[in-house]
N, CA and C atoms of all chains as a GROMACS GRO file, in nm:
protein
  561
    1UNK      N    1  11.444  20.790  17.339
    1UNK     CA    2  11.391  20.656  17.315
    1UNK      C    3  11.448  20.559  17.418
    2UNK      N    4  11.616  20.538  17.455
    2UNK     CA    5  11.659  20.500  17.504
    2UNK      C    6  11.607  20.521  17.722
    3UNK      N    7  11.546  20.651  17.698
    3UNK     CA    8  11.498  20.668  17.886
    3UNK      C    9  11.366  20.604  17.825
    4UNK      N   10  11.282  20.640  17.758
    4UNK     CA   11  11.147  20.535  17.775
    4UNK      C   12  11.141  20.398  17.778
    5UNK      N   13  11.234  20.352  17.685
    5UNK     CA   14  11.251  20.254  17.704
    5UNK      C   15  11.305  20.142  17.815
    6UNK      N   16  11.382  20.208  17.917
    6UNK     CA   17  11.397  20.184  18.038
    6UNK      C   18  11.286  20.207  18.186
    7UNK      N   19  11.193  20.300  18.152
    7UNK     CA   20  11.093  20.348  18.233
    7UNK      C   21  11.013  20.240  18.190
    8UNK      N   22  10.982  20.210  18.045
    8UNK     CA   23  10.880  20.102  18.036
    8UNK      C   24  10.912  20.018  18.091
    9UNK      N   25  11.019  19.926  18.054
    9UNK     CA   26  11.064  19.812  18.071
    9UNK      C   27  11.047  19.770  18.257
   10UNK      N   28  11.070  19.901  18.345
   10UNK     CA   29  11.090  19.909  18.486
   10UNK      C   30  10.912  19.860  18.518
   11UNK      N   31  10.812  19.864  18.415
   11UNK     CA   32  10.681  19.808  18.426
   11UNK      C   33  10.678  19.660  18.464
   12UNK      N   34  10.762  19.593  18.380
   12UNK     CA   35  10.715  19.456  18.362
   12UNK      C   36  10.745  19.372  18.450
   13UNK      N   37  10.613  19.273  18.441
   13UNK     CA   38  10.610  19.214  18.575
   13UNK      C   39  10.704  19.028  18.569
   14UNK      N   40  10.756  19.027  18.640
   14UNK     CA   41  10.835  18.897  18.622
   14UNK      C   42  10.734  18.756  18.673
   15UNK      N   43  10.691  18.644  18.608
   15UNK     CA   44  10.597  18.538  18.638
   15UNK      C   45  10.668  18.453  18.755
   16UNK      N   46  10.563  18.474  18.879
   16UNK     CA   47  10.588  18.417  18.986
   16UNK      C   48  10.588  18.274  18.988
   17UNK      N   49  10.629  18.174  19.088
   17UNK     CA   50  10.630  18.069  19.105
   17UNK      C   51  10.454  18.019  19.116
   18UNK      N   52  10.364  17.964  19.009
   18UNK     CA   53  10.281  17.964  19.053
   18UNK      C   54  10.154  18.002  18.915
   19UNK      N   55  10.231  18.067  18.843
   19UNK     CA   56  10.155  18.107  18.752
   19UNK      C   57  10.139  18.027  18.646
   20UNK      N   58  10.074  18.084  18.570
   20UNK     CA   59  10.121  17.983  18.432
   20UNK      C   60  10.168  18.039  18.348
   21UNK      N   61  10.251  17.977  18.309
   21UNK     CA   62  10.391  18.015  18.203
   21UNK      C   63  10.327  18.105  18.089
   22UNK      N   64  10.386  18.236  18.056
   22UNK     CA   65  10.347  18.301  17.939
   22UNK      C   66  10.406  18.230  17.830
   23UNK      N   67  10.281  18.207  17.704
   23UNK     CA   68  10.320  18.110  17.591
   23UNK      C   69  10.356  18.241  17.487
   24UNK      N   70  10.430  18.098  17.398
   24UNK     CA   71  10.502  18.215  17.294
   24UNK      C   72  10.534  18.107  17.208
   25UNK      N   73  10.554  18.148  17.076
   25UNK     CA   74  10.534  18.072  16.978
   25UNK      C   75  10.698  18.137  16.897
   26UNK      N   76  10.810  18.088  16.837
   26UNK     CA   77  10.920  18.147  16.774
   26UNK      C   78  10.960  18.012  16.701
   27UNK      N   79  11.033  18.100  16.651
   27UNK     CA   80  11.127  17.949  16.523
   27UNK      C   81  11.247  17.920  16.610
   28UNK      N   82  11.309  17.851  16.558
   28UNK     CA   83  11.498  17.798  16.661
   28UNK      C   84  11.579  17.880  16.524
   29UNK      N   85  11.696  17.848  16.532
   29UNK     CA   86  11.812  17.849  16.491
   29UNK      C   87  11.800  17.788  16.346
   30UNK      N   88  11.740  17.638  16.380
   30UNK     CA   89  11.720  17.515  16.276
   30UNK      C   90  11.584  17.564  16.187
   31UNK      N   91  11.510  17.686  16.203
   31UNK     CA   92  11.421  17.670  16.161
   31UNK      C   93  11.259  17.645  16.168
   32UNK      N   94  11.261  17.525  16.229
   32UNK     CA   95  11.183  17.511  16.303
   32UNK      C   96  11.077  17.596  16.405
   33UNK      N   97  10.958  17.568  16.400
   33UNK     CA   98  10.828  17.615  16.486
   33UNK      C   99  10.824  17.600  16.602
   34UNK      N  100  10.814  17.656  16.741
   34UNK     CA  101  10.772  17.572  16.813
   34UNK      C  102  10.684  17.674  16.893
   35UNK      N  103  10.570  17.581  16.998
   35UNK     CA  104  10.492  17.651  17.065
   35UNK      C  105  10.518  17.603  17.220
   36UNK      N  106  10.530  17.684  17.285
   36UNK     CA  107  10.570  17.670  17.404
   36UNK      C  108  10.475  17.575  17.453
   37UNK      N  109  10.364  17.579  17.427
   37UNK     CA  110  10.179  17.530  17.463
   37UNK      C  111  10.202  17.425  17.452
   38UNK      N  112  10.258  17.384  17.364
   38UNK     CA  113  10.298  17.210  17.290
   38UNK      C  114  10.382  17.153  17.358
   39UNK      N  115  10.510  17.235  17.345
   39UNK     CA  116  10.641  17.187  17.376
   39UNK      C  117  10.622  17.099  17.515
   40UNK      N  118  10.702  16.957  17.484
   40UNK     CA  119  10.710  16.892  17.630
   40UNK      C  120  10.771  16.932  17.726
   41UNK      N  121  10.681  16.916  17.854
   41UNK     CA  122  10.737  16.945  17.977
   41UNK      C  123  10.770  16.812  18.093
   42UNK      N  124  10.862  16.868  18.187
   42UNK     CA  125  10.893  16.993  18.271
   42UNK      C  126  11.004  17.056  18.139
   43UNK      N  127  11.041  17.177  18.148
   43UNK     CA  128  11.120  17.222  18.074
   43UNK      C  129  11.197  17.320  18.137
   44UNK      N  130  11.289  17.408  18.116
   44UNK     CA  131  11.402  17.460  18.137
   44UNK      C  132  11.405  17.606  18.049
   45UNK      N  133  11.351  17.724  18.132
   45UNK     CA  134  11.400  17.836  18.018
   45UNK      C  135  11.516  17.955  18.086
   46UNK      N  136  11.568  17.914  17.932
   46UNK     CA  137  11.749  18.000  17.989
   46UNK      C  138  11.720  18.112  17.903
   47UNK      N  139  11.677  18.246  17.968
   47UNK     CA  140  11.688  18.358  17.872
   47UNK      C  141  11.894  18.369  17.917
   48UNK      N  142  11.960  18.431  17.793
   48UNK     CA  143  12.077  18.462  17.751
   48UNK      C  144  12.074  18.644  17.789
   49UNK      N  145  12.173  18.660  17.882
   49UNK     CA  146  12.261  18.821  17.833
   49UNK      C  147  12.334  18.806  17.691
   50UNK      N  148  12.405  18.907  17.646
   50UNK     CA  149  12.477  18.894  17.573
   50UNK      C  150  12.538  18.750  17.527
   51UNK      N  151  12.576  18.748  17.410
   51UNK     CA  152  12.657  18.674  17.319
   51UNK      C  153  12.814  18.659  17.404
   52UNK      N  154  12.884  18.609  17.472
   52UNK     CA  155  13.030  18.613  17.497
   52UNK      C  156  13.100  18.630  17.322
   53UNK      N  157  12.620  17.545  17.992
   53UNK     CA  158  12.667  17.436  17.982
   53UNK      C  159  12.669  17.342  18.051
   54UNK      N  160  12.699  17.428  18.182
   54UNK     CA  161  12.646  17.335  18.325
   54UNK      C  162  12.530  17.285  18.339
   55UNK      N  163  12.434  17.314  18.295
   55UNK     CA  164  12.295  17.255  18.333
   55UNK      C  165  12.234  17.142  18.199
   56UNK      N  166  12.309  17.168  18.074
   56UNK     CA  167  12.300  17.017  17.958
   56UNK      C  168  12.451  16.959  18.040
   57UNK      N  169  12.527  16.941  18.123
   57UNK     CA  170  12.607  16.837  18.180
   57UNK      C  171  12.520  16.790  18.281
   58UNK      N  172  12.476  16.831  18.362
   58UNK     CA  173  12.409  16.827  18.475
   58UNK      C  174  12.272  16.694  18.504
   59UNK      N  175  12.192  16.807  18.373
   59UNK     CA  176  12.063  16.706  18.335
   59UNK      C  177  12.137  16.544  18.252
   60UNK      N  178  12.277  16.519  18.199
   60UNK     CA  179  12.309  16.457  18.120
   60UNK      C  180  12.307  16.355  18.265
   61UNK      N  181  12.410  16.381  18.314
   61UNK     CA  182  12.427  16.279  18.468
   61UNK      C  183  12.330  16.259  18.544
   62UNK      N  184  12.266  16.360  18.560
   62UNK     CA  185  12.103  16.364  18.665
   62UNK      C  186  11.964  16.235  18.584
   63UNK      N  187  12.027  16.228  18.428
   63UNK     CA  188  11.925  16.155  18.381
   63UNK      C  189  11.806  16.205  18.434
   64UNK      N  190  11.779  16.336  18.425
   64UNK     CA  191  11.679  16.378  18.440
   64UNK      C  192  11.614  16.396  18.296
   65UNK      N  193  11.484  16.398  18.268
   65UNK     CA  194  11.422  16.411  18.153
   65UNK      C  195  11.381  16.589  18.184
   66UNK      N  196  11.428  16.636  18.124
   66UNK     CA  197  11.354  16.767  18.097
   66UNK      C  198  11.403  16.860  17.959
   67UNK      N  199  11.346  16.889  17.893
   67UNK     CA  200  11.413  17.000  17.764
   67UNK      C  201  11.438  17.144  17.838
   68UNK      N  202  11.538  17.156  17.732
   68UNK     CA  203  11.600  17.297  17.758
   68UNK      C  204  11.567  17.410  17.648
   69UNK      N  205  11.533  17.511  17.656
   69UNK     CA  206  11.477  17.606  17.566
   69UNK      C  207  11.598  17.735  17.627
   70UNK      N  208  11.692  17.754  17.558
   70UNK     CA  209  11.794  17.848  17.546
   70UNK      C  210  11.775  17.950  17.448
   71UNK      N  211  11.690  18.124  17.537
   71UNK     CA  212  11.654  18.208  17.454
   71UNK      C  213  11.775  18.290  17.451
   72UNK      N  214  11.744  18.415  17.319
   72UNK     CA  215  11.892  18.464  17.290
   72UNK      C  216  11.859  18.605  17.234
   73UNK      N  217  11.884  18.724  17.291
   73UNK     CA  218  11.862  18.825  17.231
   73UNK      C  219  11.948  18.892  17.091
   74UNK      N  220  12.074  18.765  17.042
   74UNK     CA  221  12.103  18.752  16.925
   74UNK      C  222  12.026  18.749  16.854
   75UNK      N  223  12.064  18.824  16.716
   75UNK     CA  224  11.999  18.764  16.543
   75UNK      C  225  11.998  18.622  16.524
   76UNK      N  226  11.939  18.553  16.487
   76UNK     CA  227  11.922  18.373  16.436
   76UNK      C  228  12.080  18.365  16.398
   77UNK      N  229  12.113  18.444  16.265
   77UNK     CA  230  12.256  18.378  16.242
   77UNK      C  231  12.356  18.364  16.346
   78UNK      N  232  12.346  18.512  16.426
   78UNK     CA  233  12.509  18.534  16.519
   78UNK      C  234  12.465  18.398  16.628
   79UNK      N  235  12.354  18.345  16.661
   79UNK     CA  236  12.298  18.286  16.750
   79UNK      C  237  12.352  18.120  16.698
   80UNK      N  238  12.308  18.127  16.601
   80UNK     CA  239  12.378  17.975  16.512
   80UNK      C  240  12.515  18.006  16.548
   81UNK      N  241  12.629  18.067  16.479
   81UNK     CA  242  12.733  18.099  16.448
   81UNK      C  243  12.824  18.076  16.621
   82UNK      N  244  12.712  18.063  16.737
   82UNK     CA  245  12.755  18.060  16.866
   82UNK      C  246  12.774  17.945  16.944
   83UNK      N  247  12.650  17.891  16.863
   83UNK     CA  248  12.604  17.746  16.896
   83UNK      C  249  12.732  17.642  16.838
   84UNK      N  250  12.779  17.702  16.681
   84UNK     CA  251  12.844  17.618  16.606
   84UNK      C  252  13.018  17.654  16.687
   85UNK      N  253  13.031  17.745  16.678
   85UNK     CA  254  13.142  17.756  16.729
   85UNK      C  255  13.229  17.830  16.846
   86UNK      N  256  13.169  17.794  16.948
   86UNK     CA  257  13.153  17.867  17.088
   86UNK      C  258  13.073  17.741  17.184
   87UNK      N  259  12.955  17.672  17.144
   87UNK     CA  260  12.897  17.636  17.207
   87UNK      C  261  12.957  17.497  17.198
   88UNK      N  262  12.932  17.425  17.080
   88UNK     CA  263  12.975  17.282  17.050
   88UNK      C  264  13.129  17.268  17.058
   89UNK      N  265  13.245  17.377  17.105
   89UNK     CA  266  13.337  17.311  17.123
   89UNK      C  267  13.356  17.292  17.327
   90UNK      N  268  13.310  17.364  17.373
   90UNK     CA  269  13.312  17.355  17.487
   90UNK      C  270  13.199  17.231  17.608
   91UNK      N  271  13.076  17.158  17.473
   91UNK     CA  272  12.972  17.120  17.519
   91UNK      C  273  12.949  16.970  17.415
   92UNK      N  274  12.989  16.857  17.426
   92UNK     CA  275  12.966  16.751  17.316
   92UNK      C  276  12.823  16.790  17.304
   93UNK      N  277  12.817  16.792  17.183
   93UNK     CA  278  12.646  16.819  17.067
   93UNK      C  279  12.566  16.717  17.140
   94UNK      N  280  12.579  16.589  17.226
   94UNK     CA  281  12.470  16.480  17.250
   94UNK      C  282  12.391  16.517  17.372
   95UNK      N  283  12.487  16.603  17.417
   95UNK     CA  284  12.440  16.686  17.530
   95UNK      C  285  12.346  16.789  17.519
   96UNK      N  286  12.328  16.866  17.431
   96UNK     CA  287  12.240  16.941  17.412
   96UNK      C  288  12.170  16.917  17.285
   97UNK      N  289  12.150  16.783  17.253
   97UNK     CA  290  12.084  16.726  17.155
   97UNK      C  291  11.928  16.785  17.152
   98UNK      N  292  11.860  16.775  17.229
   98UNK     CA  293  11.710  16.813  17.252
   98UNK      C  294  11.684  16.976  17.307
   99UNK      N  295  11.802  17.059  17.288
   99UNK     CA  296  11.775  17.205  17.347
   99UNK      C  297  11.767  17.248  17.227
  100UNK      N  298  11.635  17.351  17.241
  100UNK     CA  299  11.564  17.442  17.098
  100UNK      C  300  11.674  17.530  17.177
  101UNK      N  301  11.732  17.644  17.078
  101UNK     CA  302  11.784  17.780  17.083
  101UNK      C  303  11.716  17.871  16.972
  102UNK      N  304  11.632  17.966  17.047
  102UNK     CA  305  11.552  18.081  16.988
  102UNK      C  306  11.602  18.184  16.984
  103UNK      N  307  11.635  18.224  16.859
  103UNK     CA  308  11.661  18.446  16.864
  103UNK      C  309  11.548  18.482  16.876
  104UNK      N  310  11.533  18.628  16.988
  104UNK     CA  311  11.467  18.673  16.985
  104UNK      C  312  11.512  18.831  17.049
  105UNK      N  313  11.539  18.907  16.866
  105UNK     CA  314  11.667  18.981  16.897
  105UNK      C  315  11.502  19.139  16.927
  106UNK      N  316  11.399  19.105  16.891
  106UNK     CA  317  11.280  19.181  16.952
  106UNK      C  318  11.219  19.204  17.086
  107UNK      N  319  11.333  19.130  17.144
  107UNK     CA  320  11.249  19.034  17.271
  107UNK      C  321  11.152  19.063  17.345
  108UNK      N  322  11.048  18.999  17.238
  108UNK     CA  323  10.918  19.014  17.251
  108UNK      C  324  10.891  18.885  17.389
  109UNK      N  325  10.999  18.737  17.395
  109UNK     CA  326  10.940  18.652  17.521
  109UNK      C  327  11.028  18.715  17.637
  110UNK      N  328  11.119  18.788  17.610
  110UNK     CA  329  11.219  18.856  17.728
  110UNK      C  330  11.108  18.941  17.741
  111UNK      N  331  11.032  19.030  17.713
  111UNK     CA  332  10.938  19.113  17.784
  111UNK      C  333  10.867  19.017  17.878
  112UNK      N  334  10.765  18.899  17.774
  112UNK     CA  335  10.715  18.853  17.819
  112UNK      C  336  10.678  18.756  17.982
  113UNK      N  337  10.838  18.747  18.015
  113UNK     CA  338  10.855  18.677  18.104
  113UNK      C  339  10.920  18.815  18.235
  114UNK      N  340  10.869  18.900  18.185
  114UNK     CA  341  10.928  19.034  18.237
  114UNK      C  342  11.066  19.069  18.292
  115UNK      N  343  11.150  19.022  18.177
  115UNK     CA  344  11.320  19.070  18.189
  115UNK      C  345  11.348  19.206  18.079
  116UNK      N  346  11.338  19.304  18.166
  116UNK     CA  347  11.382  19.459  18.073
  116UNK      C  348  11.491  19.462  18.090
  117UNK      N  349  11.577  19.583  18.130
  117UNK     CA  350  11.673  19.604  18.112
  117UNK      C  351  11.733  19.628  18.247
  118UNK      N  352  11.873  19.569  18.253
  118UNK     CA  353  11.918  19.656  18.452
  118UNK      C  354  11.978  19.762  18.429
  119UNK      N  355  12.034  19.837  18.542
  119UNK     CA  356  12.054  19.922  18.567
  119UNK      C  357  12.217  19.943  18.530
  120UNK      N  358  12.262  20.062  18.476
  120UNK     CA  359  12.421  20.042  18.430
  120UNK      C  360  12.495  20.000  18.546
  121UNK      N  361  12.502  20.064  18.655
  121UNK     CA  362  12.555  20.040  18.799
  121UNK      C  363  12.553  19.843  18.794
  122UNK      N  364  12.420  19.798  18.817
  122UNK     CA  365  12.450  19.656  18.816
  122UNK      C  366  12.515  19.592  18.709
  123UNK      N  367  12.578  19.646  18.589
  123UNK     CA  368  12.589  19.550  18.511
  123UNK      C  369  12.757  19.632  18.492
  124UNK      N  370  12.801  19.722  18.523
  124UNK     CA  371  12.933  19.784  18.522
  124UNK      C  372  12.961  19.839  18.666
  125UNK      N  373  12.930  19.780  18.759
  125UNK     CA  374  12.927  19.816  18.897
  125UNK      C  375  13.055  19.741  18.954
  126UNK      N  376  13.085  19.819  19.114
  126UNK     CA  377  13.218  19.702  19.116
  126UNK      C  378  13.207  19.551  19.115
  127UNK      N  379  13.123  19.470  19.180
  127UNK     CA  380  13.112  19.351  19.188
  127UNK      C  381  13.147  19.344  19.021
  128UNK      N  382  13.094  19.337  18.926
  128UNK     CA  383  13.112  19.242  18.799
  128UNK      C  384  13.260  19.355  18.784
  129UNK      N  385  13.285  19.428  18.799
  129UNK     CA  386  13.381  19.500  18.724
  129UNK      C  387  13.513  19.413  18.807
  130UNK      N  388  13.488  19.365  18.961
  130UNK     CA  389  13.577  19.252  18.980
  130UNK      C  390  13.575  19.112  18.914
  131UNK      N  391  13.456  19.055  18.880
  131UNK     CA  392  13.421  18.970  18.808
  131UNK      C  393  13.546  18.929  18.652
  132UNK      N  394  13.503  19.069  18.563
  132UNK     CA  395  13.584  19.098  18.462
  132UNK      C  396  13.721  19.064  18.503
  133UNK      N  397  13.791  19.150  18.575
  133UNK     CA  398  13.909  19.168  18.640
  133UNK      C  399  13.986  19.021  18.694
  134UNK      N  400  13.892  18.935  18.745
  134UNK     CA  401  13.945  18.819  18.766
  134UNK      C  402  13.961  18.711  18.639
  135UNK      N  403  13.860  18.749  18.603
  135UNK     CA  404  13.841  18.613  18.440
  135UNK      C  405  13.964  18.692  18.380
  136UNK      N  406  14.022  18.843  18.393
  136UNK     CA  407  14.128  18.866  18.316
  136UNK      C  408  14.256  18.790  18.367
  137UNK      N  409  14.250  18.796  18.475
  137UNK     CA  410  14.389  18.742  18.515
  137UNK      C  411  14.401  18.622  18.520
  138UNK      N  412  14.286  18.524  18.514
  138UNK     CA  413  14.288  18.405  18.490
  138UNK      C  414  14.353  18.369  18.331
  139UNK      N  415  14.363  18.447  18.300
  139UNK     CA  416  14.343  18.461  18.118
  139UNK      C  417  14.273  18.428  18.053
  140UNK      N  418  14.157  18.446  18.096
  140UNK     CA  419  14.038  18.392  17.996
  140UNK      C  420  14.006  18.537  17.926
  141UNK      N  421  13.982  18.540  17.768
  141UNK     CA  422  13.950  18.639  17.645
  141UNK      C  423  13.821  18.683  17.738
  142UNK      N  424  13.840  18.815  17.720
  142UNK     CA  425  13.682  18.893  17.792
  142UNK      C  426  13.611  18.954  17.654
  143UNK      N  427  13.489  18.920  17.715
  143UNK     CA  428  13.364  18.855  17.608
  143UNK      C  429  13.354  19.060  17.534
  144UNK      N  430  13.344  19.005  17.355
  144UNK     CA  431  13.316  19.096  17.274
  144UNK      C  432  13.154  19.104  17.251
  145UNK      N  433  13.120  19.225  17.317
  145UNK     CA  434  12.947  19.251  17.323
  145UNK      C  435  12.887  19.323  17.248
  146UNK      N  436  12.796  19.260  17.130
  146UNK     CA  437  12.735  19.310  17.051
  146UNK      C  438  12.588  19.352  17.057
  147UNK      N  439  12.531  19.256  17.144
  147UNK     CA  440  12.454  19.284  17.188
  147UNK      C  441  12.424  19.373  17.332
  148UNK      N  442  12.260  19.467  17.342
  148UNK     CA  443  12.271  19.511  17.451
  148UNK      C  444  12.341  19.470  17.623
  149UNK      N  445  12.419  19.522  17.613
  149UNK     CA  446  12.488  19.477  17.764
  149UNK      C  447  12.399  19.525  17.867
  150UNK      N  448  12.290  19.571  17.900
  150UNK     CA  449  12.192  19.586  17.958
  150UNK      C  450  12.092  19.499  18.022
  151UNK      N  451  12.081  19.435  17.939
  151UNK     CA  452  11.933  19.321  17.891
  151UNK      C  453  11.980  19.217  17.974
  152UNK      N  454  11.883  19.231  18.048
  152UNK     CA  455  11.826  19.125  18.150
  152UNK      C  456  11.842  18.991  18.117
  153UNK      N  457  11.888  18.902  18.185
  153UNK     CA  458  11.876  18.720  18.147
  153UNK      C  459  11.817  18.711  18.245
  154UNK      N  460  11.758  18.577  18.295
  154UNK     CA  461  11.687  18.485  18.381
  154UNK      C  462  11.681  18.345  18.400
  155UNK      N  463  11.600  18.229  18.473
  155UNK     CA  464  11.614  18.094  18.439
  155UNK      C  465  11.468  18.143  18.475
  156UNK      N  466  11.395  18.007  18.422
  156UNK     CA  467  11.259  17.986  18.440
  156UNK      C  468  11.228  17.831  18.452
  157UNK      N  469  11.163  17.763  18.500
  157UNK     CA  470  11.107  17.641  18.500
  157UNK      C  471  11.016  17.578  18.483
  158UNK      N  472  10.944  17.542  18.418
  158UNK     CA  473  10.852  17.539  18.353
  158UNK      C  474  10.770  17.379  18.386
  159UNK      N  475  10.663  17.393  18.456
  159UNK     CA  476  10.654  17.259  18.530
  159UNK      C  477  10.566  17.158  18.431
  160UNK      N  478  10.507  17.034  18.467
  160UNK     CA  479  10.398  16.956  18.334
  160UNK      C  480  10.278  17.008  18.325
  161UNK      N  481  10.234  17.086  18.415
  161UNK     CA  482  10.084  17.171  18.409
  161UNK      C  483  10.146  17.243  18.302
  162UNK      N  484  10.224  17.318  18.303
  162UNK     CA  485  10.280  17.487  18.184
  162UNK      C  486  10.287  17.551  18.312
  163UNK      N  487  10.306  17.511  18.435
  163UNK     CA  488  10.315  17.670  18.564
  163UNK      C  489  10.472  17.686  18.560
  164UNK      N  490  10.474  17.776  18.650
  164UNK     CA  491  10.617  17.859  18.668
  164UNK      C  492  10.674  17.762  18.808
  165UNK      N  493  10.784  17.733  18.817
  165UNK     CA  494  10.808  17.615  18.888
  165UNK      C  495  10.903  17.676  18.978
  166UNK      N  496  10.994  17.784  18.902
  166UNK     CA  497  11.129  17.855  18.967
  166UNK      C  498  11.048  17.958  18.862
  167UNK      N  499  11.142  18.047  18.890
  167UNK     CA  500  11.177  18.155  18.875
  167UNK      C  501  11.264  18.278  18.896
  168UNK      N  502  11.374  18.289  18.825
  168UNK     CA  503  11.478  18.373  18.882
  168UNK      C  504  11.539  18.459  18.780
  169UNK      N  505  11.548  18.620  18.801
  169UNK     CA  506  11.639  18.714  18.742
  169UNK      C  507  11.726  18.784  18.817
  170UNK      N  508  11.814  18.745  18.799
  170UNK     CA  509  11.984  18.808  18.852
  170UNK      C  510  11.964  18.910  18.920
  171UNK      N  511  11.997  18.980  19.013
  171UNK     CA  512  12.027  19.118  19.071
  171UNK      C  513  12.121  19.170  18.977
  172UNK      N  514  12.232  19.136  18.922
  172UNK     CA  515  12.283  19.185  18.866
  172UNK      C  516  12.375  19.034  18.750
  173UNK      N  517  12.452  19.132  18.694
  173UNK     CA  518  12.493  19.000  18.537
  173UNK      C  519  12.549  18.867  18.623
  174UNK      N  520  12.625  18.921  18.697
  174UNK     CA  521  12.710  18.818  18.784
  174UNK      C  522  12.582  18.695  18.892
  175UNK      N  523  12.454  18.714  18.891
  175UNK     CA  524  12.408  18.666  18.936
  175UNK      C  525  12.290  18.526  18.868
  176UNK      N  526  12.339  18.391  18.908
  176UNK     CA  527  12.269  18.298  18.792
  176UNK      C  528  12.254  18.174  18.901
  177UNK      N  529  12.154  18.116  18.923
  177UNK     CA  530  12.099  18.060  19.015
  177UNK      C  531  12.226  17.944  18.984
  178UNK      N  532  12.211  17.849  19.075
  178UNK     CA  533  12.298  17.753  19.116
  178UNK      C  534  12.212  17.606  19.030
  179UNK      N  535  12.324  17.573  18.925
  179UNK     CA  536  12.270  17.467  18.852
  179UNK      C  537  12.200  17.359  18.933
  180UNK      N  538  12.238  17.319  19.037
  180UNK     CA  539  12.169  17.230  19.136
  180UNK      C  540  11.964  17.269  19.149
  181UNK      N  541  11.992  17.404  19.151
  181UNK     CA  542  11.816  17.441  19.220
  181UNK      C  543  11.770  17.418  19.062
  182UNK      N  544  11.778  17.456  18.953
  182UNK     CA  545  11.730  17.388  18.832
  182UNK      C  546  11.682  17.283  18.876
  183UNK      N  547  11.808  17.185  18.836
  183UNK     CA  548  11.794  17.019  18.815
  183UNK      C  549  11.698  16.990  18.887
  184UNK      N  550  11.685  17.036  19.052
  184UNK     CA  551  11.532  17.024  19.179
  184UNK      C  552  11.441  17.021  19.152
  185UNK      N  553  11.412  17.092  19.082
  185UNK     CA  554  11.280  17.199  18.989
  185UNK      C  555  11.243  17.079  18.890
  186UNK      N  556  11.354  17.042  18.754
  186UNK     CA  557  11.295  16.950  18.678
  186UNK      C  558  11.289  16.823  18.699
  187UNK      N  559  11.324  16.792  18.813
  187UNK     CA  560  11.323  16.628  18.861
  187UNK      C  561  11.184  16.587  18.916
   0.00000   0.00000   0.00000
């Protein structure tokens, strides 16, 4: 599971300067809804590694 | 942290969306005590923080997984090695140590403005080219 899952993953394509932002819709922490579609811009996305 | 100090002084208007391949709780539990003592709360007053321990938008934005070499390779394994002797506590990982991070920028159309994923863990764009991006 662990090699497919790395072979897949070696698929995906990273969104170039230029594109338009893949939307996604998740809750926060607080609860809360939000839709990327909505959400005000310019905005800032910090995907996280690990937890320190 | 650098980049809610950054935008704080830059008076730049832009939100911050800080994703997290944590569970919601351990992700709270990080925010509350990890994040807010190192970061005054007014500062990151307007940043959503999302678990997304499926990471269904980490696919999405196409961050899989790196390679063990980059992420236990020598560069970070000097990395480690120095934050040790500095004495700074080296980070307890519960989550995949694998898994890809990135920055993204997200312009007022919804386009991709920046875009950047690390070569390896040790690699995280320079808070300055952000702030460029959302100004």
């Amino acid at each position: 599971m662990r090699l497919a899952d790395e072979k897949s993953t070696s698929r995906l394509r990273v969104p170039r300067i230029g594109d338009a932002a893949p939307l996604f819709e998740a809750r926060d922490i607080n609860g809360r809804n939000m839709s990327l579609a909505e959400h005000p811009k310019p905005l800032s996305l910090v995907f996280m590694r690990h937890l320190a | 942290m650098q980049l809610h100090q950054s935008l704080y002084r830059s008076a730049v208007e832009a939100s911050v969306i800080v994703i997290s391949l944590a569970p919601a709780e351990r992700l709270s539990r990080w925010v509350t005590h990890v994040l807010d003592h190192e970061l005054a709360p007014e500062l990151r007053a307007g940043t959503r923080f999302i678990p997304n321990p499926g990471l269904e938008i980490y696919r999405a934005y196409g961050l899989g997984r790196n390679a063990w070499m980059k992420v236990f390779g020598p560069r970070i394994l000097l990395a480690y090695a120095l934050r040790f002797l500095r004495g700074k506590r080296m980070p307890r990982i519960t989550e995949d140590p694998l898994q890809r991070g990135g920055d993204f920028v997200v312009d007022a159309g919804g386009r991709i403005a920046l875009s950047h994923v690390g070569r390896d863990q040790a690699d995280r764009l320079p808070v300055q080219d952000i702030i460029a991006k959302l100004s």
